[in-house]
TISELUM-964290 format. One line per 4 residues: number of its first residue (from 1); their letters; for each residue x, y, z of C-alpha. Coordinates in nm, 3 decimals, always signed. Layout:
NUM	a	X:Y:Z; ... $
//
This chain:
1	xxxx	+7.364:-13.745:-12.802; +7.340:-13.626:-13.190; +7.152:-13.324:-13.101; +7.435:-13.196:-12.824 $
5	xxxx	+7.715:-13.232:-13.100; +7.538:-13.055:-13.319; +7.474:-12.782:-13.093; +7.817:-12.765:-12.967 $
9	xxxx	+7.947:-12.719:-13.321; +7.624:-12.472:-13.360; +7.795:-12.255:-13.078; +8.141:-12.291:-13.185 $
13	xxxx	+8.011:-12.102:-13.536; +7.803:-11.901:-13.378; +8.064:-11.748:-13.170; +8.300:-11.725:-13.468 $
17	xxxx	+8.277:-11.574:-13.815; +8.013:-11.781:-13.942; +7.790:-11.552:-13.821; +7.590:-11.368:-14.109 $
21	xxxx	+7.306:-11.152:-14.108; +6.944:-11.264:-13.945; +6.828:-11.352:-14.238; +7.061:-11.638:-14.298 $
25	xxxx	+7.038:-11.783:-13.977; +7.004:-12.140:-13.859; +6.648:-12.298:-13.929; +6.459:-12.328:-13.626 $
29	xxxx	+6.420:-12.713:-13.720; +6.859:-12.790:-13.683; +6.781:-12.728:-13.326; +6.525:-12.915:-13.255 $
33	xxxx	+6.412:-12.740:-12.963; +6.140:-13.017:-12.820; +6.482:-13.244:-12.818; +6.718:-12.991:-12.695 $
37	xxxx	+6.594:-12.677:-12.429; +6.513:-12.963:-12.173; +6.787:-12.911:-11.931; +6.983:-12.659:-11.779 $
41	xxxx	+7.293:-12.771:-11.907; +7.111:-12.689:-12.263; +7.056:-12.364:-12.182; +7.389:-12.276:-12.057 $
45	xxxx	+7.561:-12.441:-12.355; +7.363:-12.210:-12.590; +7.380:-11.888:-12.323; +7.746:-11.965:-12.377 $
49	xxxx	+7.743:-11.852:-12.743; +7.622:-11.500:-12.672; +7.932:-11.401:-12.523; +8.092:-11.410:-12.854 $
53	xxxx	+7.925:-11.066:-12.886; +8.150:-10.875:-12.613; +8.413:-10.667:-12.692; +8.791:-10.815:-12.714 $
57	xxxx	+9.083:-10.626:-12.838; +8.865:-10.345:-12.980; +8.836:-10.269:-12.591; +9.137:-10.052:-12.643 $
61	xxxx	+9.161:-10.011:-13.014; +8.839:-9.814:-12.960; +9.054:-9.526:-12.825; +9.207:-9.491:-13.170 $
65	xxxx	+8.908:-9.305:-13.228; +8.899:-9.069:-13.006; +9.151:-8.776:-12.869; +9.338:-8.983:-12.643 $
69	xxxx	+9.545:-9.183:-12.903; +9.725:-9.037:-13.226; +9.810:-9.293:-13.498; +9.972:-9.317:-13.794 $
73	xxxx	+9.655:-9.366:-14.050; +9.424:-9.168:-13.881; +9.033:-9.302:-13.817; +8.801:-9.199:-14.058 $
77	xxxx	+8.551:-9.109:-13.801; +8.870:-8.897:-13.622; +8.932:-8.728:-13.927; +8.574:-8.642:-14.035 $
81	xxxx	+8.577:-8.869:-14.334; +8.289:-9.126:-14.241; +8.158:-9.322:-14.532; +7.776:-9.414:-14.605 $
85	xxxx	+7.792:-9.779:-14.678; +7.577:-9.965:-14.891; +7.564:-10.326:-14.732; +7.407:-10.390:-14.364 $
89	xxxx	+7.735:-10.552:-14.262; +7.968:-10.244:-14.325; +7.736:-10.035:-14.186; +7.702:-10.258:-13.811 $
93	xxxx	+7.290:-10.260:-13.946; +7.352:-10.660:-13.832; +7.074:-10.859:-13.628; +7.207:-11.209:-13.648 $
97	xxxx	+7.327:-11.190:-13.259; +6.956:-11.100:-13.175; +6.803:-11.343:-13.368; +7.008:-11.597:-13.185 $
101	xxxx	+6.929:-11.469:-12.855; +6.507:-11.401:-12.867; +6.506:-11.762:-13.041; +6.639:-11.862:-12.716 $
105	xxxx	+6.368:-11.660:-12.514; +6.109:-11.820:-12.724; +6.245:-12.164:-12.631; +6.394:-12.185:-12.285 $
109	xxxx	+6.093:-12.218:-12.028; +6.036:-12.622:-12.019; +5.865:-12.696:-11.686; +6.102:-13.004:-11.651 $
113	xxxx	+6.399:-12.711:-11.634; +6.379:-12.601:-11.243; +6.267:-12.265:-11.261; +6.558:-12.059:-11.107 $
117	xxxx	+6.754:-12.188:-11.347; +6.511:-12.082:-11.634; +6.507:-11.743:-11.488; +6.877:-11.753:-11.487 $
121	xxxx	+6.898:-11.803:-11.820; +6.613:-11.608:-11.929; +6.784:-11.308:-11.715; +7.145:-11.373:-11.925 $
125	xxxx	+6.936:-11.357:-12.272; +6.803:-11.051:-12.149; +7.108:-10.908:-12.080; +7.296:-10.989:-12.414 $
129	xxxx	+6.955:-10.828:-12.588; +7.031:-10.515:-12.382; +7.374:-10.501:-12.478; +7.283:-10.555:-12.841 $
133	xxxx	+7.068:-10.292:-12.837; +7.298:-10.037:-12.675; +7.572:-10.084:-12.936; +7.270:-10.011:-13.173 $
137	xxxx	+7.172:-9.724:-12.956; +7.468:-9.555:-12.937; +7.561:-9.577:-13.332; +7.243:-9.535:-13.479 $
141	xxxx	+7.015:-9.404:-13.214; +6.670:-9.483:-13.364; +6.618:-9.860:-13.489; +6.396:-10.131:-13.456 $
145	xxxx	+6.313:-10.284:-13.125; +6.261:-10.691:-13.202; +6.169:-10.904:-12.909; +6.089:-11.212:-13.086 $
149	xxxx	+6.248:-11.366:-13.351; +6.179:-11.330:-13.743; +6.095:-11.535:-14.013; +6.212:-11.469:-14.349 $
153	xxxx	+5.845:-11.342:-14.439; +5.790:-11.195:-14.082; +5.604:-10.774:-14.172; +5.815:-10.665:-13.931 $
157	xxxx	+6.115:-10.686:-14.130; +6.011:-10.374:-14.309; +5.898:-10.161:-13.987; +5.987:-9.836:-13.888 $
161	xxxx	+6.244:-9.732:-13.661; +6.104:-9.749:-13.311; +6.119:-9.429:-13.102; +6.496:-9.377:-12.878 $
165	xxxx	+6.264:-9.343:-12.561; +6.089:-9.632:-12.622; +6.460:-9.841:-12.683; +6.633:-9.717:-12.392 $
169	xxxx	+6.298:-9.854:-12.163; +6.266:-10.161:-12.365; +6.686:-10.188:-12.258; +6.601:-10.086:-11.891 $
173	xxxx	+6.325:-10.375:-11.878; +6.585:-10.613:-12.013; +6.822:-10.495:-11.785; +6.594:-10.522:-11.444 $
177	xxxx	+6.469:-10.840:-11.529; +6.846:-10.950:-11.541; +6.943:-10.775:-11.204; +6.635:-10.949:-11.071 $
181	xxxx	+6.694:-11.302:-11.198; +7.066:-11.364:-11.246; +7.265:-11.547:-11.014; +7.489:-11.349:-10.755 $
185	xxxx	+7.782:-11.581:-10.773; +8.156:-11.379:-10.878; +8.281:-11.536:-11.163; +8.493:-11.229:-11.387 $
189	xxxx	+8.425:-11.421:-11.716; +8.046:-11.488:-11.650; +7.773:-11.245:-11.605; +7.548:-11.230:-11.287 $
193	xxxx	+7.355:-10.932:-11.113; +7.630:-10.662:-10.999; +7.680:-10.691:-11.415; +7.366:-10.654:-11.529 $
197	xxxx	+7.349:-10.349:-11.256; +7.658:-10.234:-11.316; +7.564:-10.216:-11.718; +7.222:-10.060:-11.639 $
201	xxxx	+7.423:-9.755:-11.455; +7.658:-9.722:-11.806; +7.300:-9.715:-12.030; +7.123:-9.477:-11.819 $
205	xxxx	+7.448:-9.260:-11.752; +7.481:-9.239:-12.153; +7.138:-9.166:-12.226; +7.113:-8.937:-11.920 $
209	xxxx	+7.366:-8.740:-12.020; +7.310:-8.771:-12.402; +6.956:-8.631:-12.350; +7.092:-8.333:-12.130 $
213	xxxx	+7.305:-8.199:-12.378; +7.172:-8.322:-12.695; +6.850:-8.110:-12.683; +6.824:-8.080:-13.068 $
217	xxxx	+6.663:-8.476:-13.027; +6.400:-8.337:-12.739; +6.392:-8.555:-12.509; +6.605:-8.365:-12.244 $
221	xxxx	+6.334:-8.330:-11.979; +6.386:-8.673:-11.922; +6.762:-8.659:-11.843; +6.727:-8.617:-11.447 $
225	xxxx	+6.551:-8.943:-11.433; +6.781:-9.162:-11.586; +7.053:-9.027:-11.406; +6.928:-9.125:-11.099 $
229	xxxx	+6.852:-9.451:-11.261; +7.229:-9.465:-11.288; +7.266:-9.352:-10.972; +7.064:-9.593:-10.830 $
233	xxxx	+7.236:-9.856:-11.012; +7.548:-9.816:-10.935; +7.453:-9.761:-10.537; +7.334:-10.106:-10.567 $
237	xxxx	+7.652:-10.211:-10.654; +7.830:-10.033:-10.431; +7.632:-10.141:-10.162; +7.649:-10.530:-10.211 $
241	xxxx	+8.072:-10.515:-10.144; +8.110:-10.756:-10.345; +8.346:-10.567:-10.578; +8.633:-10.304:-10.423 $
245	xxxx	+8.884:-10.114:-10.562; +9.266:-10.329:-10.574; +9.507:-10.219:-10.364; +9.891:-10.201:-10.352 $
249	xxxx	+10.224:-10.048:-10.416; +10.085:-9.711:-10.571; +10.346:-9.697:-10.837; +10.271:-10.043:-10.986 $
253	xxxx	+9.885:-10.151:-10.861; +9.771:-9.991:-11.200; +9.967:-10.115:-11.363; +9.968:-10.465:-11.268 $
257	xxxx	+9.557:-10.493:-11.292; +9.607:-10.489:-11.639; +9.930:-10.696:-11.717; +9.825:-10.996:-11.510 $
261	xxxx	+9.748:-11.326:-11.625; +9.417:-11.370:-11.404; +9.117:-11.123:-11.393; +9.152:-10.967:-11.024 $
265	xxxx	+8.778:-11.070:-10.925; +8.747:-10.828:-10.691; +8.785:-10.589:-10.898; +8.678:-10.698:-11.255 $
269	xxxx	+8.341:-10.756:-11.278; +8.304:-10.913:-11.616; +8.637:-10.990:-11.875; +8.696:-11.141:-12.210 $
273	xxxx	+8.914:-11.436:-12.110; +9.288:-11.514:-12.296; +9.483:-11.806:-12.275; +9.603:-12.136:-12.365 $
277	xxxx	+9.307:-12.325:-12.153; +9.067:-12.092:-12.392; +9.290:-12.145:-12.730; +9.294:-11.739:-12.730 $
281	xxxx	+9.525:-11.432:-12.766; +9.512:-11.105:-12.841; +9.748:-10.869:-12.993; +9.805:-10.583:-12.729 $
285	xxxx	+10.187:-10.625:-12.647; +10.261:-10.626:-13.051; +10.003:-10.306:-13.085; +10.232:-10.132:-12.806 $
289	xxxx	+10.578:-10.232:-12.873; +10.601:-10.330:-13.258; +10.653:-10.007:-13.504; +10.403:-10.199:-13.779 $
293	xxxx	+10.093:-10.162:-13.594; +9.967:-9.862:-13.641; +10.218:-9.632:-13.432; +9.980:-9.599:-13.228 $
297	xxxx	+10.121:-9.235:-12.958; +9.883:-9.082:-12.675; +9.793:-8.691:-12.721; +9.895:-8.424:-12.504 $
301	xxxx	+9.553:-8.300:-12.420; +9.516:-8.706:-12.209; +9.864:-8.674:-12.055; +9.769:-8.281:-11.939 $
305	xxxx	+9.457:-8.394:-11.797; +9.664:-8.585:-11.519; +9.724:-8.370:-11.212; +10.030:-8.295:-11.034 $
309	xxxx	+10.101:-8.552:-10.704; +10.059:-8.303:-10.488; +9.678:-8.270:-10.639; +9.773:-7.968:-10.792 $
313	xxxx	+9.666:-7.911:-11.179; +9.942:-7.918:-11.429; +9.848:-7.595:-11.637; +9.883:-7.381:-11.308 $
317	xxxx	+10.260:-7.483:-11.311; +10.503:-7.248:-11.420; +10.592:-7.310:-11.773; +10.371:-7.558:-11.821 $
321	xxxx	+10.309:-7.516:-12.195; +10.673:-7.561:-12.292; +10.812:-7.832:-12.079; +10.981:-8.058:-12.230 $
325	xxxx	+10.874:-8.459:-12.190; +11.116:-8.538:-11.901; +10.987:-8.241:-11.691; +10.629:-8.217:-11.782 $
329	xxxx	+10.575:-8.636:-11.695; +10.784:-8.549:-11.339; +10.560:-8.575:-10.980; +10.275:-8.625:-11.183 $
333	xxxx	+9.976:-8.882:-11.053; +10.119:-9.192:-11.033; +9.885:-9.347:-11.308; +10.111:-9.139:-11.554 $
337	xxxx	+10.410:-9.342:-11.532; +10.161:-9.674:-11.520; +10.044:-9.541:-11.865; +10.291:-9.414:-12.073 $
341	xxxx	+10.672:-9.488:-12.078; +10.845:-9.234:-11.832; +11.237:-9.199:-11.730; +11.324:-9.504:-11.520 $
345	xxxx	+11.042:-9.741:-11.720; +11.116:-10.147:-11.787; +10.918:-10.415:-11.915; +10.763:-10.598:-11.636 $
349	xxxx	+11.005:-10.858:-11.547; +11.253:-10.689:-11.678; +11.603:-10.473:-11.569; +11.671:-10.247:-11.897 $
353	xxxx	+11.525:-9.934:-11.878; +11.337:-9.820:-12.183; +11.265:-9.436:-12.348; +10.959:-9.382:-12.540 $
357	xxxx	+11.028:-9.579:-12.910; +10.893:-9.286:-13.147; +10.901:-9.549:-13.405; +10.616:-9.704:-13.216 $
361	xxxx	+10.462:-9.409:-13.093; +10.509:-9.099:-13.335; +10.408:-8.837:-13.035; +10.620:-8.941:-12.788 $
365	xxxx	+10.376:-9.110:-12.501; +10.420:-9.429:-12.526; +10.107:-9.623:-12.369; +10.228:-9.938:-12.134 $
369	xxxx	+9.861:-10.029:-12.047; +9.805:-10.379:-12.051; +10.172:-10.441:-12.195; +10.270:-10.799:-11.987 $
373	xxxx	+10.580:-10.939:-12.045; +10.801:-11.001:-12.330; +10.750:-11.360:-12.379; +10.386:-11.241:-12.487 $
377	xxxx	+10.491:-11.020:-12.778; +10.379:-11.213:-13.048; +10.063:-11.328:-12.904; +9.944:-11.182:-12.511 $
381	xxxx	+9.679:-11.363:-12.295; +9.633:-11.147:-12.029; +9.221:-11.081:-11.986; +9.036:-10.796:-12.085 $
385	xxxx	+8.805:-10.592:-11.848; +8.505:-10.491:-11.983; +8.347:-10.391:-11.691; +8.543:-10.289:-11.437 $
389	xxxx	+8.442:-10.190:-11.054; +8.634:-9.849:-11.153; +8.416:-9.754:-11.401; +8.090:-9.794:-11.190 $
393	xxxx	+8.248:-9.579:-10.914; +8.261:-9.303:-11.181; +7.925:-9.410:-11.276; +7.782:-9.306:-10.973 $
397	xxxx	+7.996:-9.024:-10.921; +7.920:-8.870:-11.272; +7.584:-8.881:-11.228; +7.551:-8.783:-10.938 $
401	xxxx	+7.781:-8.467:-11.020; +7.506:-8.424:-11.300; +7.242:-8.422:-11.041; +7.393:-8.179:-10.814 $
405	xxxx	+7.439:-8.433:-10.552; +7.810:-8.498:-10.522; +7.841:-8.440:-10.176; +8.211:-8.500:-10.041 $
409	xxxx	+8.033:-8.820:-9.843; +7.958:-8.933:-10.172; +8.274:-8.872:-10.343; +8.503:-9.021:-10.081 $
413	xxxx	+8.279:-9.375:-10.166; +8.325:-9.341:-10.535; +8.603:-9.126:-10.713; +8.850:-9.109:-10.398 $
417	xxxx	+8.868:-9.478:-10.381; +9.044:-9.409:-10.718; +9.285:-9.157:-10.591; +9.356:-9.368:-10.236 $
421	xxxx	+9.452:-9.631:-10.470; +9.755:-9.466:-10.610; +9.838:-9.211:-10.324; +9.657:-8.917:-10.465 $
425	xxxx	+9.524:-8.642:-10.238; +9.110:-8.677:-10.283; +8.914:-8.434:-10.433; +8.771:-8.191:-10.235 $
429	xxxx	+8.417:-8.025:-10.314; +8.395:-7.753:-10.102; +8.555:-7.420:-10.272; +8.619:-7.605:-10.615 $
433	xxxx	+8.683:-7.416:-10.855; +8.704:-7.477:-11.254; +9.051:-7.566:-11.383; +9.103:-7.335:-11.688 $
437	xxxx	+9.239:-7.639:-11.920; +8.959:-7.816:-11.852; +8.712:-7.544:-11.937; +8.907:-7.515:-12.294 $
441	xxxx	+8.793:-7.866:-12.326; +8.446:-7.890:-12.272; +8.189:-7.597:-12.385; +7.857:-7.728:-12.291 $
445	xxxx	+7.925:-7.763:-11.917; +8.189:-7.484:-11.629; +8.020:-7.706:-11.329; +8.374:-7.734:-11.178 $
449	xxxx	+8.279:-8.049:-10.991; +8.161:-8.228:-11.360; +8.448:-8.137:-11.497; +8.654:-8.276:-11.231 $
453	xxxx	+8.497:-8.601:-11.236; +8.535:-8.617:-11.632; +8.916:-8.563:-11.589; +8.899:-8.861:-11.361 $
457	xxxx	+8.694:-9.044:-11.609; +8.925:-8.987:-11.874; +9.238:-9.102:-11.657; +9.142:-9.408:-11.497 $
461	xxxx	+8.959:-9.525:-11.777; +9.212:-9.415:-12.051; +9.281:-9.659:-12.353; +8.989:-9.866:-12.222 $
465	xxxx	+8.750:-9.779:-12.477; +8.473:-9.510:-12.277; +8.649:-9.171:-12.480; +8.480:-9.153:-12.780 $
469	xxxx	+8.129:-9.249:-12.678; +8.200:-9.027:-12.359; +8.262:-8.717:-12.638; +7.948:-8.841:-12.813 $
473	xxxx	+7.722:-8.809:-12.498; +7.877:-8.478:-12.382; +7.860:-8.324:-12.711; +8.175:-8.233:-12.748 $
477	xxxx	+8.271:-8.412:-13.095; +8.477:-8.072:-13.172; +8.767:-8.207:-13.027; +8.808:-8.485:-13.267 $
481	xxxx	+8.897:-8.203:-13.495; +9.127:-8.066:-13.294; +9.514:-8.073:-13.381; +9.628:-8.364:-13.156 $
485	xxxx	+9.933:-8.287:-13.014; +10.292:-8.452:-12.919; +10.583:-8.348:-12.718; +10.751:-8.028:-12.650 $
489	xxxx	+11.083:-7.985:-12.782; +11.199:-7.635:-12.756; +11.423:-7.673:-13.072; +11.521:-7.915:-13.271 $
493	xxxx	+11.816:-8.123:-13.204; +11.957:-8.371:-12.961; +11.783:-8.480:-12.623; +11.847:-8.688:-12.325 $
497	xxxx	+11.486:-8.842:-12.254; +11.536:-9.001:-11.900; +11.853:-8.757:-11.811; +12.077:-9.091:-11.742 $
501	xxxx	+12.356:-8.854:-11.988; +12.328:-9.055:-12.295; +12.155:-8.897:-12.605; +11.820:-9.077:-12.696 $
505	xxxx	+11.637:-8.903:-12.989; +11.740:-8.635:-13.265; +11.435:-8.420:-13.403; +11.544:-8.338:-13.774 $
509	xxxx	+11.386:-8.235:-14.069; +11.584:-8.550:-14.277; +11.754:-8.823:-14.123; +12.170:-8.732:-14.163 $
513	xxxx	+12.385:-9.002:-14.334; +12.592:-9.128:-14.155; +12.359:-9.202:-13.838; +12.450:-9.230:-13.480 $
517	xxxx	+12.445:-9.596:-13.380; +12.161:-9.588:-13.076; +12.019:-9.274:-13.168; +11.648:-9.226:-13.261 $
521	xxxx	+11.543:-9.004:-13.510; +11.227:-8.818:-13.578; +11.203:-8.720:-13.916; +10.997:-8.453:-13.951 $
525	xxxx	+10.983:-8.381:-14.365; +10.780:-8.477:-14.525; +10.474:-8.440:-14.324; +10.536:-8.430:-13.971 $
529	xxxx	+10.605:-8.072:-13.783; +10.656:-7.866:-13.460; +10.414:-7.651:-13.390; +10.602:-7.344:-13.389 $
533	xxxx	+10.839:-7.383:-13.677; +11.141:-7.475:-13.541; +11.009:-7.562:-13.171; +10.664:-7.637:-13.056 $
537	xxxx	+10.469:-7.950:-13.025; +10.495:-8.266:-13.226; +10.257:-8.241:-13.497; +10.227:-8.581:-13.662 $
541	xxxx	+9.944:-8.491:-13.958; +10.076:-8.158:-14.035; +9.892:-8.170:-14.376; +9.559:-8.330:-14.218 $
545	xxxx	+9.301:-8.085:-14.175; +9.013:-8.312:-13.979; +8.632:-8.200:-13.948; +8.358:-8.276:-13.715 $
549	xxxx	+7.975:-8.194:-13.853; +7.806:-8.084:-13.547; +7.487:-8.141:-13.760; +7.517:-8.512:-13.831 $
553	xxxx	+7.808:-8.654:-13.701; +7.679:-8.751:-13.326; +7.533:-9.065:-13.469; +7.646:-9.297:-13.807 $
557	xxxx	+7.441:-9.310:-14.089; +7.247:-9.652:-14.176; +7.327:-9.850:-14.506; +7.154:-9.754:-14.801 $
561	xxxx	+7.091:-10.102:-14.919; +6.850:-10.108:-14.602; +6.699:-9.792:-14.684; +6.617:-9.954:-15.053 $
565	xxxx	+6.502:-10.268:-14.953; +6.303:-10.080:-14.626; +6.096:-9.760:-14.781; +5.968:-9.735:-14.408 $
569	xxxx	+6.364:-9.698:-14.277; +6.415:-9.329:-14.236; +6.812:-9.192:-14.261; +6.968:-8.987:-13.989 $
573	xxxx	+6.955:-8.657:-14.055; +7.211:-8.478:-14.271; +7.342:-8.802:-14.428; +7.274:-8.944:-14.768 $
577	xx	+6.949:-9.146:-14.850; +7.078:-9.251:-15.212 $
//
């Protein structure tokens, strides 16, 4: 009875911020495994901890580093300021999570534990070492692959990094022994084999694609084969229907998959869980509605990226460059006006239709993504996908665009199930041809039909987290240095937003004494601007000149504490070693 209060309090910490670095861990002995790993009920209670490790709010605050989302202190990865830090824990150089979870794997398989259930176990270890090793993956590329734990005089605390390829197949063998071992059972908070296949299609689309147009690291010859991993992967999924895409009123199904208060389990496939039964919040109404969090405005280039309802492209419409907000956001794909605040918008639940707050959101585009109701402002518990049945569609139907197998068959069962959704024509392959705006985007690729599926990517998926690692893969980091952009005004002055007659904003240089009661302002001196002087688009950092090093910049640098207490730790190229 001692030993299971101990270990519930041991996975209370563990999921919490006593956490430290490996090295400080728990000693094997406070365990106790020959009292504790000898039912199943054991191993779930310390499985349980692991999911301390998946993402929560930074699901969307991710975006702040990437070109969908402008804000008012600008990222200094968006900016091109990135720091090399000197301690591990800065850096994201920390290993305590893996300790945690190969202790496990060392300790789980007691015959008196019936052996499905070790393998089920085993399988959700396996899968929380993959993801550990992705986030590692995708920030540092090279590092050390551990599969058992460490002692505090264990050599292999002063290896070498291990080879990429041999990280991504040490993740793929994680990841297979998961699909093959987890149980199938749908529960949106718990993992089971559609998530463990449904992850393995995100790993080998990243690498896939990261190898294809990263050919400066040389592995690129491999990049067909683990995009038909992904492929594969995501088929498997698909397959099973057990996941399909929610359905409903077209202008509010969107939005209501993210403002409810239950995970839709058909269409979530694994969540971070809010609530009063789970003692947790999260911060996304305040983010979204409250002028002290950051201001936090979506760009131009994500809101021209949506097409026309019709299916049509926006920058073939006539005047497209200079329309102001409340024509450039009309007849547009429905998702739009389930994203950002548009003329006629109101708080779920509500009757007062709202403008975009500029206070909020300096450029104008005002995100309503996961905004619930107002009762929730100060603290929100709706869930959290992080992975959703959406993004393995485009999974599948980005790689196999990269494989030169999109057929229209095999878009209809992937990326048109995202258009059906929300009454948008499908997209046809035959005669496609590249949409101009989209070409200014990305220079590594003109395959129309890639591109096409990227702009998808980037809609349904937008403030979700995917952008900036989706930049990484494609190398296309430029456009972090891009200007990011606001609304059109075509001169400053006075404008109706939602054309119900009544005056909503004034762009100024200074803000006029007296003020009109009900009237925003947008200040623009000190160091805000228009684009073209006296008309253009919102420029929020008009003194900000950003920078993106094409040379070193695709991955982060590791800490140089590590690299002095580690001669055999190598830095990434182009950064600091001292």
């Amino acid at each position: 009875m001692h030993i299971r209060i101990f270990f519930l309090l041991l996975a209370v910490c563990l999921a919490s911020a006593c956490q430290k670095d490996f090295l400080e861990r728990y000693p094997q002995s406070d365990i106790s495994p020959q009292l504790f790993f000898n039912t199943e009920k054991d191993l779930e209670l310390y499985t349980n901890s692991f999911y301390a490790s998946l993402p929560g709010e930074t699901i969307f605050t991710a975006d702040f580093s990437s070109d969908n989302v402008n804000v008012s202190a600008i990222d200094e990865v968006v900016a091109g300021r990135r720091r090399v830090f000197t301690d591990a824990a800065s850096a994201g150089w920390t290993w305590t999570a893996l300790y945690n979870i190969n202790y496990f794997l060392e300790q789980y398989d007691k015959p008196a534990i019936p052996a499905e259930a070790r393998n089920h176990y085993a399988g959700v270890a396996r899968f929380f070492r993959a993801w550990f090793y992705f986030d590692k993956l995708k920030r540092f590329g090279d590092v050390p692959w551990y599969s058992k734990s460490l002692t505090a005089n264990s050599e292999d605390l002063y290896k070498a990094r291990d080879p990429r390829s041999l990280i991504v197949d040490s993740i793929k063998a994680d990841l297979d022994f998961a699909a093959a071992n987890l149980r199938t059972a749908k529960t949106p908070a718990r993992i089971n084999k559609w998530t463990a296949l449904s992850f393995k299609s995100t790993v080998c689309l990243f690498e896939g694609t990261f190898r294809k147009y990263h050919p400066e690291f040389g592995l690129g010859t491999s990049a067909n084969a683990l995009l038909q991993e992904a492929a594969d992967a995501a088929d498997a999924v698909i397959k099973s229907n057990q996941y399909k895409i929610a359905t409903g009123d077209a202008a509010t199904v969107y939005l209501n998959l993210f403002s409810a208060q239950t995970p839709n389990a058909n269409e979530f496939i694994l969540s971070r869980l809010y609530g009063l039964s789970v003692n947790k919040s999260h911060p996304l109404n305040q983010i979204f509605t409250s002028p002290t969090r950051g201001n936090p405005g979506l760009t131009k280039a994500l809101i021209e990226s949506y097409l026309m309802k019709d299916g049509t492209r926006f920058s073939a419409a006539p005047g497209a460059a200079t329309m102001p907000f409340w024509q450039e956001v009309a007849n547009r794909d429905p998702r739009l006006a389930q994203t950002i605040r548009t003329p006629g918008y109101t708080r779920i639940g509500q009757a007062t239709k709202l403008v975009p707050d500029y206070a909020n959101a300096f450029t104008g585009y005002q995100n309503i993504k996961f905004v619930s109701t107002p009762d929730q402002d100060a603290a929100a518990y709706t869930p959290l996908p992080v992975i959703r049945y959406a993004e393995t569609l485009l999974n599948y139907a980005e790689a196999m665009a990269e494989l030169n197998k999109l057929s229209q068959a095999e878009a209809d069962r992937s990326i048109n199930q995202l258009r059906a959704r929300v009454g948008m024509p499908k997209l046809t392959i035959a005669g496609l041809t590249a949409d101009p705006f989209l070409l200014s985007q990305y220079t590594h690729t003109t395959d129309p039909v890639v591109l096409e599926v990227r702009r998808e990517r980037r809609i349904e998926l937008a403030m979700e987290g995917f952008r900036y690692n989706d930049l990484m893969r494609w190398k296309e980091g430029h456009l972090l240095a891009e200007v990011f952009y606001g609304a059109y005004y075509p001169a400053k002055g006075t404008y109706d937003l939602d054309g119900d007659g009544k005056m909503d904003i004034a762009v100024v240089d200074t803000k006029p004494s007296p003020a009109t009661p009900g009237l925003q302002y947008f200040v623009l001196l000190p160091d805000k601007a228009l684009s073209e002087g006296d008309k253009g688009r919102i420029v929020v950092h008009a003194k900000v000149t950003k920078t993106f090093d094409e040379n070193k910049d695709y991955l982060y640098p590791l800490p140089l504490s590590e690299l002095m207490l580690n001669p055999q730790l190598e830095q990434n190229n182009n950064w600091p070693k001292q």
